[in-house]
SERO-4910 file (N, C-alpha, C, O; in steps of 0.05 Angstrom, whole numbers):
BEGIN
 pado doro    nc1    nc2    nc3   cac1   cac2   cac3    cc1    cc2    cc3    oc1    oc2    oc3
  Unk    A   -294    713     46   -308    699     25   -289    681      9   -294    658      3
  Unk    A   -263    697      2   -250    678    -17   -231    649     -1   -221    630    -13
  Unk    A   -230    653     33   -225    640     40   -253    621     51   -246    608     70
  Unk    A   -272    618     45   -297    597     45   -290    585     26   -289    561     28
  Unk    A   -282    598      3   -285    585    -37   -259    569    -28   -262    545    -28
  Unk    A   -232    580    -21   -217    559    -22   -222    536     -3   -212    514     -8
  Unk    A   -234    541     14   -236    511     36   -254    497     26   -256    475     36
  Unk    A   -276    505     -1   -298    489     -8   -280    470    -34   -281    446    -39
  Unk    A   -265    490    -46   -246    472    -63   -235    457    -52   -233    437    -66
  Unk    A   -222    454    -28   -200    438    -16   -221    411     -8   -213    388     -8
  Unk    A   -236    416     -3   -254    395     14   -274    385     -4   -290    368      2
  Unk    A   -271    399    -35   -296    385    -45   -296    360    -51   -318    355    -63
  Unk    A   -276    334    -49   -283    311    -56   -298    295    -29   -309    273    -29
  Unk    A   -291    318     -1   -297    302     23   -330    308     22   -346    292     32
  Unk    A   -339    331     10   -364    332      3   -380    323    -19   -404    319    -15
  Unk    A   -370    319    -42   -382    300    -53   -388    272    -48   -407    259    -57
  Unk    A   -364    263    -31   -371    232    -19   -395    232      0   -416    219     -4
  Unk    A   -391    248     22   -409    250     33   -439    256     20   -459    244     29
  Unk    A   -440    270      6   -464    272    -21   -479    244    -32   -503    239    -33
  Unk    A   -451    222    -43   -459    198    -53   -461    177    -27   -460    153    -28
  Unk    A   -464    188    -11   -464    164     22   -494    171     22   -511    153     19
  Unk    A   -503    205     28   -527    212     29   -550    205      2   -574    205      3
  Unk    A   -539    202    -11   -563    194    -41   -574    172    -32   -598    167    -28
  Unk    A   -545    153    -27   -548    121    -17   -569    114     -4   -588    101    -13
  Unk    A   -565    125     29   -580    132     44   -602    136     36   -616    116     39
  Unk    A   -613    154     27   -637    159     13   -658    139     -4   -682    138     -4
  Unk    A   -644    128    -15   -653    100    -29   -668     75    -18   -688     61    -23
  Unk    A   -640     75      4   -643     51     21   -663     41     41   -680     24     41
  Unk    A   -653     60     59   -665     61     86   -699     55     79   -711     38     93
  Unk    A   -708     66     64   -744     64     67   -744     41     54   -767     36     47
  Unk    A   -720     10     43   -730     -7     35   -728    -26     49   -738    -48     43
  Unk    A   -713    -20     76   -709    -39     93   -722    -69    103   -717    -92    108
  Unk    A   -744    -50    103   -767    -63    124   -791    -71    102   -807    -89    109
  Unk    A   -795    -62     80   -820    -71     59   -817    -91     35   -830    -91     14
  Unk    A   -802   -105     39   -804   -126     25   -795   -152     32   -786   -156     55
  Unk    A   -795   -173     15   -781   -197     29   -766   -216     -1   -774   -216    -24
  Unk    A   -743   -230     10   -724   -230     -3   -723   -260     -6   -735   -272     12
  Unk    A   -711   -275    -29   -713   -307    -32   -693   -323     -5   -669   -316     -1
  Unk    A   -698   -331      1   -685   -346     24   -669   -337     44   -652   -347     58
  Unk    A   -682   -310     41   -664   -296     73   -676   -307     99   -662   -308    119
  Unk    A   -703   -316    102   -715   -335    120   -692   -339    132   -684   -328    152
  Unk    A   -680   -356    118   -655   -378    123   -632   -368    150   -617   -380    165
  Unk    A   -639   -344    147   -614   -329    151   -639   -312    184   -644   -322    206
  Unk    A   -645   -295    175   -664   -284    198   -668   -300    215   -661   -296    238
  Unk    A   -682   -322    208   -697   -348    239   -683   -367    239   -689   -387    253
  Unk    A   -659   -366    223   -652   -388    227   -610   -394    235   -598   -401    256
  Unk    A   -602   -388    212   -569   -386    217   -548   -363    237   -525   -365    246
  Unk    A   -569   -339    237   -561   -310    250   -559   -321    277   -539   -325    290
  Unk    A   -596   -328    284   -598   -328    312   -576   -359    321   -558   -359    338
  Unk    A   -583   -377    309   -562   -401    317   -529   -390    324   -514   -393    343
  Unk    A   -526   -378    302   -490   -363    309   -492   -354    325   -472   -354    339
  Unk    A   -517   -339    338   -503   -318    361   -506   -338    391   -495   -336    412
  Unk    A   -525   -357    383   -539   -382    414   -511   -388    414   -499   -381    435
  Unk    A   -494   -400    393   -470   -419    400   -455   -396    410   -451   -397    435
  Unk    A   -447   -376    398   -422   -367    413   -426   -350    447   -410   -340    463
  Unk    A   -459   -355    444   -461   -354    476   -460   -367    488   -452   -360    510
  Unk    A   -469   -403    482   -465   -426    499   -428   -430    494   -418   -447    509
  Unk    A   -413   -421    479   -391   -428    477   -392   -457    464   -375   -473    471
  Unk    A   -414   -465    442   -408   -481    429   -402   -479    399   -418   -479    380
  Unk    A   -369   -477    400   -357   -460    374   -360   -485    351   -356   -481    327
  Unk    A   -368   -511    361   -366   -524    334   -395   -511    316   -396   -504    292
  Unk    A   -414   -511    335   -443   -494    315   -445   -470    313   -466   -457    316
  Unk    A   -419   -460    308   -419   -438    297   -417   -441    267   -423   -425    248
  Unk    A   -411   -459    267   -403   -464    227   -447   -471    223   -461   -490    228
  Unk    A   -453   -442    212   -484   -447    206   -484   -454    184   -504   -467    179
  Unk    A   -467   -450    165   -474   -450    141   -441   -463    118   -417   -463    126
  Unk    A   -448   -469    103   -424   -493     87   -414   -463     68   -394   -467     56
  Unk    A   -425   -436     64   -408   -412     46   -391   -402     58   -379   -394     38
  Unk    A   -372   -390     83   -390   -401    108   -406   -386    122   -425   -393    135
  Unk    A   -397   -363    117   -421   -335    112   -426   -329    143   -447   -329    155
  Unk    A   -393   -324    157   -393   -316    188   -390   -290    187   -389   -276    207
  Unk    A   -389   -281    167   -401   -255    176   -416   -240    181   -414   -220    195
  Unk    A   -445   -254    162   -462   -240    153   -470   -257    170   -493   -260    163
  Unk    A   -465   -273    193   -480   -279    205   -484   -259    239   -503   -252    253
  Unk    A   -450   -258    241   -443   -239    257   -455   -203    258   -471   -190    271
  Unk    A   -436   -196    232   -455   -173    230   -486   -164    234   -493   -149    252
  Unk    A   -507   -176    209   -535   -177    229   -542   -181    242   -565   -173    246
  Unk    A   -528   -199    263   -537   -213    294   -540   -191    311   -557   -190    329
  Unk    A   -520   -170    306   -520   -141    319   -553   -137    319   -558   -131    342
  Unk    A   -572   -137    307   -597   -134    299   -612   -142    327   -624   -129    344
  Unk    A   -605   -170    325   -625   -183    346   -629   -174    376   -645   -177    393
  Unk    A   -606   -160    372   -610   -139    411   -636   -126    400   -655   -131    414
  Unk    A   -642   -110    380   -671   -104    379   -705   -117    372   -728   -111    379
  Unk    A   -692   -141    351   -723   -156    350   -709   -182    363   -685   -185    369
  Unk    A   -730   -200    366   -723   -225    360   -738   -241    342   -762   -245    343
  Unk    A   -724   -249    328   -734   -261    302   -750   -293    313   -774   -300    310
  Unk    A   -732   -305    323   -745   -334    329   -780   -330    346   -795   -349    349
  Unk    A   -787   -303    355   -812   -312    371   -830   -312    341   -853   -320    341
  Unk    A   -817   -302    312   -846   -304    292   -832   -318    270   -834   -312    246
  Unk    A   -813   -346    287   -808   -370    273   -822   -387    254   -815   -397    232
  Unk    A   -847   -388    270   -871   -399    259   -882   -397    234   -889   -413    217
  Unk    A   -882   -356    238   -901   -346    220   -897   -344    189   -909   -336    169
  Unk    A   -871   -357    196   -855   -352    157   -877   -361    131   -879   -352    108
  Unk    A   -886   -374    138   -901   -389    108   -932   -395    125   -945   -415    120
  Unk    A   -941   -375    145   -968   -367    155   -986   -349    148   -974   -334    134
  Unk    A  -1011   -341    151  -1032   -318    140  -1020   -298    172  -1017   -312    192
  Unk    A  -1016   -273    173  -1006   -255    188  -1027   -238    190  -1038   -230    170
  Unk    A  -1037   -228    219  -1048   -204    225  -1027   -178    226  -1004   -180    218
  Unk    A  -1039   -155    239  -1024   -124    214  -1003   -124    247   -980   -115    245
  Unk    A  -1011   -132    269   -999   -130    285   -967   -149    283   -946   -140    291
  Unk    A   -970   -171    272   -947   -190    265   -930   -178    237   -906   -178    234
  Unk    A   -948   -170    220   -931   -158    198   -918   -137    203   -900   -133    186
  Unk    A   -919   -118    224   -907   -100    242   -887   -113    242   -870   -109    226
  Unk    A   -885   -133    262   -866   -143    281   -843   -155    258   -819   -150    262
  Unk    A   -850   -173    235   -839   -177    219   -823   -159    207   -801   -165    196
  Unk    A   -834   -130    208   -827   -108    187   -801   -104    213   -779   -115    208
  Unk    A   -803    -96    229   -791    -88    248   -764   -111    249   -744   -103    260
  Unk    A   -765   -133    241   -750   -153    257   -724   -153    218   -700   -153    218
  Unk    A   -741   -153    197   -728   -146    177   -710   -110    173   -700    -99    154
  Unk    A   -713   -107    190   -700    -69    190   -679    -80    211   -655    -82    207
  Unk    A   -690    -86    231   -665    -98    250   -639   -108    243   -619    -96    250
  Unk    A   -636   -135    226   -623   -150    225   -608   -142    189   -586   -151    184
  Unk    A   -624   -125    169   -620   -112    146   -599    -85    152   -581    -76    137
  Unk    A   -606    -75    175   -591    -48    187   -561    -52    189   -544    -34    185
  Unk    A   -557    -75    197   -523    -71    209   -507    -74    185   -484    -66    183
  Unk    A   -518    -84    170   -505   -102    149   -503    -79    118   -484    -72    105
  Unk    A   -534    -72    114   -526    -43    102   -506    -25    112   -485    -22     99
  Unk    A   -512    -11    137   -494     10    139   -465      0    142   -445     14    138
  Unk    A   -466    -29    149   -431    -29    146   -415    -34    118   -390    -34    117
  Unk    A   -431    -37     94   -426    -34     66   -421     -6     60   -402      0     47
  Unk    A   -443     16     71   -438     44     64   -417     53     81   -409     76     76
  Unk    A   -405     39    104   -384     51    120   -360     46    106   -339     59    109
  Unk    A   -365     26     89   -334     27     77   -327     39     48   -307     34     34
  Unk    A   -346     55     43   -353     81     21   -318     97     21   -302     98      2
  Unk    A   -314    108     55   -298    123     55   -265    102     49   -246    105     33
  Unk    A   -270     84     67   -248     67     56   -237     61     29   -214     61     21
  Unk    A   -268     54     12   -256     52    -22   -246     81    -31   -230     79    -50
  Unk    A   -249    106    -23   -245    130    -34   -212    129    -22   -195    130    -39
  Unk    A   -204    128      5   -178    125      9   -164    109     -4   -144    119    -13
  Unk    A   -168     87     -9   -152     69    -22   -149     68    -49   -127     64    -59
  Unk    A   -169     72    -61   -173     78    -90   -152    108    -92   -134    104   -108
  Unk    A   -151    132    -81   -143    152    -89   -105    141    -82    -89    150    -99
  Unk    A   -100    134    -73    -65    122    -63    -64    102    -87    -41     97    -96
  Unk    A    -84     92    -97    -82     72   -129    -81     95   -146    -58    100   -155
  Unk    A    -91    104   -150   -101    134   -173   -102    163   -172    -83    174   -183
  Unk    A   -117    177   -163   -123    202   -156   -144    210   -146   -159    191   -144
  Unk    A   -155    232   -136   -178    238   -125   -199    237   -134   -220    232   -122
  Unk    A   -193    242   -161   -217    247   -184   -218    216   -188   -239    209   -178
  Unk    A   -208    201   -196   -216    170   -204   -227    158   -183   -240    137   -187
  Unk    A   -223    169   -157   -229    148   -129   -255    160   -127   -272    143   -122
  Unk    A   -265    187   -129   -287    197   -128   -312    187   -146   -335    179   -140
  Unk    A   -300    191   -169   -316    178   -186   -330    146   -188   -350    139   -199
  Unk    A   -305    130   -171   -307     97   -176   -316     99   -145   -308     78   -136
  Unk    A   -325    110   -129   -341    106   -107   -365    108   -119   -383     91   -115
  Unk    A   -368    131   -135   -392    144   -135   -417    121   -162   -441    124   -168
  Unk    A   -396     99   -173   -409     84   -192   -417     62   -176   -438     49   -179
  Unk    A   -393     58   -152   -399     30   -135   -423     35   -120   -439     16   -118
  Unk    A   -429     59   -107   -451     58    -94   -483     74   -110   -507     73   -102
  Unk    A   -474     84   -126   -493     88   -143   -515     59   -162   -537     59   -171
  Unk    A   -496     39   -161   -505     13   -173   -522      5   -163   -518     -1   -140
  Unk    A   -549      0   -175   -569    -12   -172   -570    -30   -163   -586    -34   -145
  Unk    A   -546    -55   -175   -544    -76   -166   -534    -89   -140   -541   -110   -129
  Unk    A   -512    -63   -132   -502    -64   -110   -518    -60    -88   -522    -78    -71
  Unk    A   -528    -32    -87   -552    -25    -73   -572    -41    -60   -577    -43    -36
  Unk    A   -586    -52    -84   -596    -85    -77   -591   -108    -62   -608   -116    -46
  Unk    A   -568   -121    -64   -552   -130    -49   -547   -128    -26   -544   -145     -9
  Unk    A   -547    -97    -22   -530    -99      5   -550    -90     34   -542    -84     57
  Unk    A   -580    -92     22   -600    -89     36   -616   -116     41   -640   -119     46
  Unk    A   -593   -140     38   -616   -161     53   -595   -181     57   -580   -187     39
  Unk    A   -594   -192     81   -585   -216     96   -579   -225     84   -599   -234     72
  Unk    A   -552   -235     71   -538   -254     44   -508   -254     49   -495   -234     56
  Unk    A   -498   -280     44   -472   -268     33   -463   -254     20   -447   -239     31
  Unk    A   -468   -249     -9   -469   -227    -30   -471   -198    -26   -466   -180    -42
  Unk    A   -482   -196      5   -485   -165     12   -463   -166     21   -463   -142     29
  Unk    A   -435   -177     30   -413   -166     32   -390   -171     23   -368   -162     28
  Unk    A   -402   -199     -3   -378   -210    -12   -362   -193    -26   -338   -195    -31
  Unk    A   -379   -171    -34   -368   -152    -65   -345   -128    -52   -328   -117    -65
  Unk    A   -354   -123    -17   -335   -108    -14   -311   -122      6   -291   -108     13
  Unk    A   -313   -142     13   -289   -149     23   -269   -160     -1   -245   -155      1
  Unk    A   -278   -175    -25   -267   -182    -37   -247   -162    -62   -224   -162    -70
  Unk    A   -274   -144    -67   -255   -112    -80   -235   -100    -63   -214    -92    -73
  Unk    A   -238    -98    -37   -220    -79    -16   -191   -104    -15   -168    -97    -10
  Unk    A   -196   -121    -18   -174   -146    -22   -153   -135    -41   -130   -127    -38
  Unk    A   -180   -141    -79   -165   -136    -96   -139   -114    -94   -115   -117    -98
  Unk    A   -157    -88    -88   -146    -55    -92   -124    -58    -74   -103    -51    -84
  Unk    A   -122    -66    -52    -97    -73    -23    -80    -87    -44    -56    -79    -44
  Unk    A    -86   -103    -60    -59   -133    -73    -45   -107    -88    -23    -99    -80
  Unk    A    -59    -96   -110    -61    -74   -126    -43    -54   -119    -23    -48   -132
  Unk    A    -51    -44    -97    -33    -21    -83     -9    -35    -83     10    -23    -93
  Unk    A     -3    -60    -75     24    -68    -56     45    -76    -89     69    -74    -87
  Unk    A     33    -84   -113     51    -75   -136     50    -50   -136     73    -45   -142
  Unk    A     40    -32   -133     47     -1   -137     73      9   -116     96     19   -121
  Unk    A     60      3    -95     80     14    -68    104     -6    -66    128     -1    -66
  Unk    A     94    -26    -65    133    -46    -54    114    -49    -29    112    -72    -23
  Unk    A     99    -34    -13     95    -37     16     90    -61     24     72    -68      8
  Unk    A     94    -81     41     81   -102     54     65    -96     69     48   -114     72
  Unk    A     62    -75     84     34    -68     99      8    -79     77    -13    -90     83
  Unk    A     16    -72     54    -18    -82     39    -21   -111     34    -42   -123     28
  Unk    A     10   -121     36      1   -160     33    -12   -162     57    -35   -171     54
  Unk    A     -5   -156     87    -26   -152    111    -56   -154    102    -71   -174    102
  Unk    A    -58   -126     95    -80   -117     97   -106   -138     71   -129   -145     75
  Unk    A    -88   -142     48   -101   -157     31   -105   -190     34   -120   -205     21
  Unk    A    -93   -194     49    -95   -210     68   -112   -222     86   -117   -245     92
  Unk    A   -120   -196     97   -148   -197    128   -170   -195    113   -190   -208    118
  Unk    A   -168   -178     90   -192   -170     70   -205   -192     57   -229   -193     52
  Unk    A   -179   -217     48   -192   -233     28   -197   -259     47   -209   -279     38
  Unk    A   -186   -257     79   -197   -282     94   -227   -265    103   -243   -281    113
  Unk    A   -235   -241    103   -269   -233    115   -281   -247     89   -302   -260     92
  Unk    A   -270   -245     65   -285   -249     38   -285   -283     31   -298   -294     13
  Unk    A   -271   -294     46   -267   -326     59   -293   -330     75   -314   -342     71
  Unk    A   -287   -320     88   -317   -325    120   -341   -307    105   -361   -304    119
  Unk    A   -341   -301     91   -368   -283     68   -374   -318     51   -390   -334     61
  Unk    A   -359   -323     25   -364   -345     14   -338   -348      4   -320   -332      0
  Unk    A   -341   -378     -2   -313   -380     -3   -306   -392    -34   -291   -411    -38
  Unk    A   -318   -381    -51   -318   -369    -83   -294   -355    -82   -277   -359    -99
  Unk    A   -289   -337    -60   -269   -328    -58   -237   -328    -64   -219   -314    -72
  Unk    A   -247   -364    -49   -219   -372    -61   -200   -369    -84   -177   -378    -83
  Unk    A   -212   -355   -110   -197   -355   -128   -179   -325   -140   -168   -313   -159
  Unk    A   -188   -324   -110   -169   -298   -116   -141   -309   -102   -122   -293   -101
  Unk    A   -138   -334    -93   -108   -335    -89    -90   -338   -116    -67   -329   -120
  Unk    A   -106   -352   -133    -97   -362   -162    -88   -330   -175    -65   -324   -178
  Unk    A   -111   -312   -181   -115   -289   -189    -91   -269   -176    -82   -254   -194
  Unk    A    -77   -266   -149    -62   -247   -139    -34   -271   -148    -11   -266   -140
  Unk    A    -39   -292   -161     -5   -303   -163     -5   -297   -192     16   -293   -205
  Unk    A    -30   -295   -204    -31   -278   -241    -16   -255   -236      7   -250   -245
  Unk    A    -33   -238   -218    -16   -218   -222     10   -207   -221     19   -188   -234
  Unk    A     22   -218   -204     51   -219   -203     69   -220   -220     91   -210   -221
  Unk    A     53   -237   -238     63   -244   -261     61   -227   -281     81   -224   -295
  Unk    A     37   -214   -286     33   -191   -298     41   -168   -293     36   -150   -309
  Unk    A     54   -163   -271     58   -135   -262     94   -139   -262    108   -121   -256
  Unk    A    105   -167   -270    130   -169   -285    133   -159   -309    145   -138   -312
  Unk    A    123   -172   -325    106   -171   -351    109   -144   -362    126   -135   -377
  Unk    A     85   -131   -351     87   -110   -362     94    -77   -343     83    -55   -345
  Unk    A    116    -85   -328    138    -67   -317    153    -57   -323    169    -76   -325
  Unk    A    167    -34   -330    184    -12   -335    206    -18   -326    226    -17   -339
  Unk    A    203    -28   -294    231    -27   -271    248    -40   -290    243    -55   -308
  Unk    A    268    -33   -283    298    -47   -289    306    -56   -269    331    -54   -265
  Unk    A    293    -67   -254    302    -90   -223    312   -114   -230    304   -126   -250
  Unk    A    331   -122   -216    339   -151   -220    309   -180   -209    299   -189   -189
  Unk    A    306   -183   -238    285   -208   -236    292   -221   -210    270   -226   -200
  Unk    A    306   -227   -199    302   -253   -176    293   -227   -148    278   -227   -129
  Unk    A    312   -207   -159    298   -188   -128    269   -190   -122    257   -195   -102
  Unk    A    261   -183   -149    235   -179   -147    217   -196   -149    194   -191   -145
  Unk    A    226   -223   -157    199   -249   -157    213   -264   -119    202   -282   -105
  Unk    A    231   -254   -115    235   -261    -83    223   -241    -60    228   -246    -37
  Unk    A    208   -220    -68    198   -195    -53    166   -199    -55    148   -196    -39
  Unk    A    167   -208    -90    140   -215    -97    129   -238    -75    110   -237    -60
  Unk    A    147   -257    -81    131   -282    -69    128   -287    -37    111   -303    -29
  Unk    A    149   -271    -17    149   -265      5    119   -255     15    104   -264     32
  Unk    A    118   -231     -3     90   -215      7     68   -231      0     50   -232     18
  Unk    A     64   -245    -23     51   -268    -30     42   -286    -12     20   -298    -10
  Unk    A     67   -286      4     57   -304     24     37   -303     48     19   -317     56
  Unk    A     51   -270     58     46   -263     76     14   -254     78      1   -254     98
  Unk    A      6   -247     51    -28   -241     39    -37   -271     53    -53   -278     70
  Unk    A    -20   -283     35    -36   -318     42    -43   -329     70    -64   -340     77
  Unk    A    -12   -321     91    -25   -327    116    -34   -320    137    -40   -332    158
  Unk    A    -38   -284    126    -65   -269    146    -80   -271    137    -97   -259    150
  Unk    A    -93   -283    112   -128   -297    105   -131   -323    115   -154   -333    117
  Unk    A   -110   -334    120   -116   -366    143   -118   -353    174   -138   -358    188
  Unk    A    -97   -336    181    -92   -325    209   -126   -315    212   -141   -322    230
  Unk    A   -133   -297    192   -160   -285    200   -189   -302    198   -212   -297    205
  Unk    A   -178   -321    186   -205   -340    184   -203   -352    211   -223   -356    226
  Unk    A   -183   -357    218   -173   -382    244   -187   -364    271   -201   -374    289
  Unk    A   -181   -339    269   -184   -319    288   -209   -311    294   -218   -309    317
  Unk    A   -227   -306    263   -256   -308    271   -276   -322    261   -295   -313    249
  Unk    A   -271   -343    266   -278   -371    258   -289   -398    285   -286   -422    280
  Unk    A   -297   -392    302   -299   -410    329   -295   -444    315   -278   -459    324
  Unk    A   -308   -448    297   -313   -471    290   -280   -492    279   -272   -515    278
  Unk    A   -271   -464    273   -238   -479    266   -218   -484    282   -196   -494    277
  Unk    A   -230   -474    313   -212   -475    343   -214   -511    356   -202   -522    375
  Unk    A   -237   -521    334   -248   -535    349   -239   -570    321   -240   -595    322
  Unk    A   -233   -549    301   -248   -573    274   -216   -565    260   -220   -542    252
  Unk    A   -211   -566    259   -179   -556    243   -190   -563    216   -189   -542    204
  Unk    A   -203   -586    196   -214   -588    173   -231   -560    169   -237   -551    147
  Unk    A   -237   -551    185   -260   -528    173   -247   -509    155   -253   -499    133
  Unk    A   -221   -507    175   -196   -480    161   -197   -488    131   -204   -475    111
  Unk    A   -188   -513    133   -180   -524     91   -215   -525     74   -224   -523     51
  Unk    A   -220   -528     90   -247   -527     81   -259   -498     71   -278   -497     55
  Unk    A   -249   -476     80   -267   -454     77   -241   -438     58   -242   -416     46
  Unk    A   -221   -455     59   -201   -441     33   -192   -465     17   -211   -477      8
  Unk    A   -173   -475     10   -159   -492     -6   -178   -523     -4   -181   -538    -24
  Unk    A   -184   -526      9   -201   -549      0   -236   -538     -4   -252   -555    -11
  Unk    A   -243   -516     -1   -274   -507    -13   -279   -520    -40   -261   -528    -54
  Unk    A   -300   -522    -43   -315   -531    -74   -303   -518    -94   -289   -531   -110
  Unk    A   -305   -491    -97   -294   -484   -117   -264   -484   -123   -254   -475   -144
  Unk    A   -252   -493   -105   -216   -488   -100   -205   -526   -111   -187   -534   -125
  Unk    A   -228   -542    -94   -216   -570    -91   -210   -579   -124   -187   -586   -123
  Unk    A   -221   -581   -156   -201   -586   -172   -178   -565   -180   -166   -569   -201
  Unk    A   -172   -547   -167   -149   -532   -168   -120   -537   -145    -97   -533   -149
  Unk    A   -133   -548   -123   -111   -544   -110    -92   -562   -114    -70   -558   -103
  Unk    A    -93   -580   -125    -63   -585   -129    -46   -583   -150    -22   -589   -149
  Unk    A    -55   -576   -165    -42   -562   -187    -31   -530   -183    -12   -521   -195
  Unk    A    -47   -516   -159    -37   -499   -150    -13   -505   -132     11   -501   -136
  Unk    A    -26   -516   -110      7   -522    -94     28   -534   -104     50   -531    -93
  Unk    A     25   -550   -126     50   -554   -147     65   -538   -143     83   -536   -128
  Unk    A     50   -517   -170     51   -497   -180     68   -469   -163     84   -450   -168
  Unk    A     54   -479   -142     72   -445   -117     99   -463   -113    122   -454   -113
  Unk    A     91   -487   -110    125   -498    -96    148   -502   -119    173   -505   -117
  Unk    A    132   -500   -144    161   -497   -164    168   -468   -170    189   -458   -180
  Unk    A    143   -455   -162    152   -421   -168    176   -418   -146    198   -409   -153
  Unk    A    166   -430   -110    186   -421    -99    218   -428    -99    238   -415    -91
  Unk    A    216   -454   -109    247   -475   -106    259   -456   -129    281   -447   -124
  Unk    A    249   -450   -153    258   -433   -167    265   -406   -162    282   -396   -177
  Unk    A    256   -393   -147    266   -375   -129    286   -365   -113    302   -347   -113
  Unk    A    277   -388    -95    304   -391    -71    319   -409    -75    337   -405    -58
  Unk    A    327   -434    -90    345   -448   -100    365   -445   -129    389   -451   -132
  Unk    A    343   -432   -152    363   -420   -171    358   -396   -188    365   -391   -211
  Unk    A    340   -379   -165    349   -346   -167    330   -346   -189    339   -340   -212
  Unk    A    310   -350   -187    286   -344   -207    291   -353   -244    279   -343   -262
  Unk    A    314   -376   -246    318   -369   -276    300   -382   -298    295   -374   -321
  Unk    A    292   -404   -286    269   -418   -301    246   -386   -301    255   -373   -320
  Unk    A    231   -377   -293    215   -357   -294    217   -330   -302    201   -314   -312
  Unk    A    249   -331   -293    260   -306   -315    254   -307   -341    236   -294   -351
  Unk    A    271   -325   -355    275   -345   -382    240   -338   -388    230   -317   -397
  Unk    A    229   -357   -381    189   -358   -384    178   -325   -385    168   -314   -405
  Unk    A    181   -315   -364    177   -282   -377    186   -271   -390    173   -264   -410
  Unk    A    210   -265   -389    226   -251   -411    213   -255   -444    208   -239   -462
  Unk    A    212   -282   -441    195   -289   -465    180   -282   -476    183   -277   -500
  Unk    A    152   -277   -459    124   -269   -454    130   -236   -466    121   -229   -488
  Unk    A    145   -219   -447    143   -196   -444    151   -179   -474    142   -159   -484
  Unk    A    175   -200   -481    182   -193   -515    148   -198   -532    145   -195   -556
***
């Protein structure tokens, strides 16, 4: 018996997650199929099934369905359409429906709502790993248990949108940048990296988390303890910096058909996007005097500038 009690202790955060996966679950699933959502149309009969026609005819330029660019969510639910097909009740979108078509509708919205939910709740366990290597068990437990407990989230992540996955590729980004000031590791510029080019190909609002992860750097100078030599560390900083920067191009380029074909699409879905274009050049200024200052005179202009700050 007292060895049950200790294995229930040892394991109880792996059961409580599992607990807040199952509530989730519970919520969700019966909303799949009964309702209907503002312009997911768009997306069901129209952008899903087109993404998946092109990358079967191998015409990667129409793969770009959409200007957010939202290849994932196009990818991901397309998994759906092996079970309905949405285009035979193309028609019926803005038609009077018999109970036999509202079936088929119901059926064709669970399809293409299915992949896309459960791959939001699949990465439940992921935020609990990563969060707890940021914090502890108890904080990672808890900040799962608010992320998927959220109403708002919840919502979201049950209907064909970008927004049903922007929130977790773009957080799993942040927490990766996050970790890699904690650890020194470059495995997480990698990883935050791949995270914030899926959250690229989600929408590309995104973009401002390049601005946001060169803040922090700065802040995690700022307000640091280490007694490291400033140039070590804004030359370690800005390396990994980089390296974030060009596995979110590498991973857009990679699953992206349309940029094999359009090389503008790449600048387009990062540094030249809407929300990025009056920033970028003040940004690329901005990185190229951080770096010449760096690697030409050993960080002292930026030393000088923090040091300042930090007093």
């Amino acid at each position: 018996m007292k060895n049950i009690t200790n294995k229930i202790k040892s394991n109880l955060h792996i059961i409580l997650l599992l607990l807040v996966i199952a509530v989730n679950l519970f919520f969700a699933i019966p909303r799949l199929a009964n309702y209907s959502a503002v312009d997911e149309h768009l997306w069901t009969y129209g952008r899903t099934p087109r993404f998946w026609k092109s990358i079967e005819n191998h015409d990667w330029k129409k793969t770009a369905v959409n200007d957010k660019p939202a290849i994932t969510v196009a990818a991901i639910s397309g998994t759906g359409l092996l079970f309905a097909d949405s285009m035979k009740y193309k028609d019926l979108i803005r038609e009077s429906k018999n109970d036999n078509q509202i079936e088929a509708i119901r059926k064709i919205n669970f399809s293409l709502r299915f992949p896309v939910y459960i791959f939001t709740l699949l990465m439940a366990p992921l935020f609990f790993v990563l969060l707890r290597k940021l914090f502890n068990k108890t904080i990672a437990l808890l900040s799962v248990s608010i992320i998927y407990f959220s109403p708002i989230l919840l919502g979201i992540s049950i209907f064909v949108n970008p927004d049903s996955l922007l929130w977790v590729f773009s957080s799993l980004s942040i927490i990766c940048f996050l970790l890699l000031g904690k650890t020194n590791k470059s495995a997480y510029a990698y990883a935050s990296g791949a995270f914030l080019g899926l959250a690229l190909l989600t929408k590309y609002v995104s973009t401002i988390l390049y601005v946001y992860f060169l803040g922090l750097i700065f802040l995690n100078y700022i307000f640091s303890k280490s007694e490291s030599e400033p140039n070590k560390y804004f030359k370690k900083a800005s390396l990994d910096y980089l390296k974030m920067f060009f596995t979110s191009i590498a991973t857009i380029f990679v699953l992206f058909p349309a940029t094999w074909v359009k090389f503008n699409k790449l600048l387009e879905t990062t540094i030249w996007s809407r929300p990025f274009e009056p920033l970028w050049k003040i940004f690329a200024v901005f990185l190229l005097i951080f770096l010449v200052d760096i690697f030409l005179f050993k960080s002292k202009f930026f030393t000088l500038l923090f040091d300042f700050i930090k007093k």
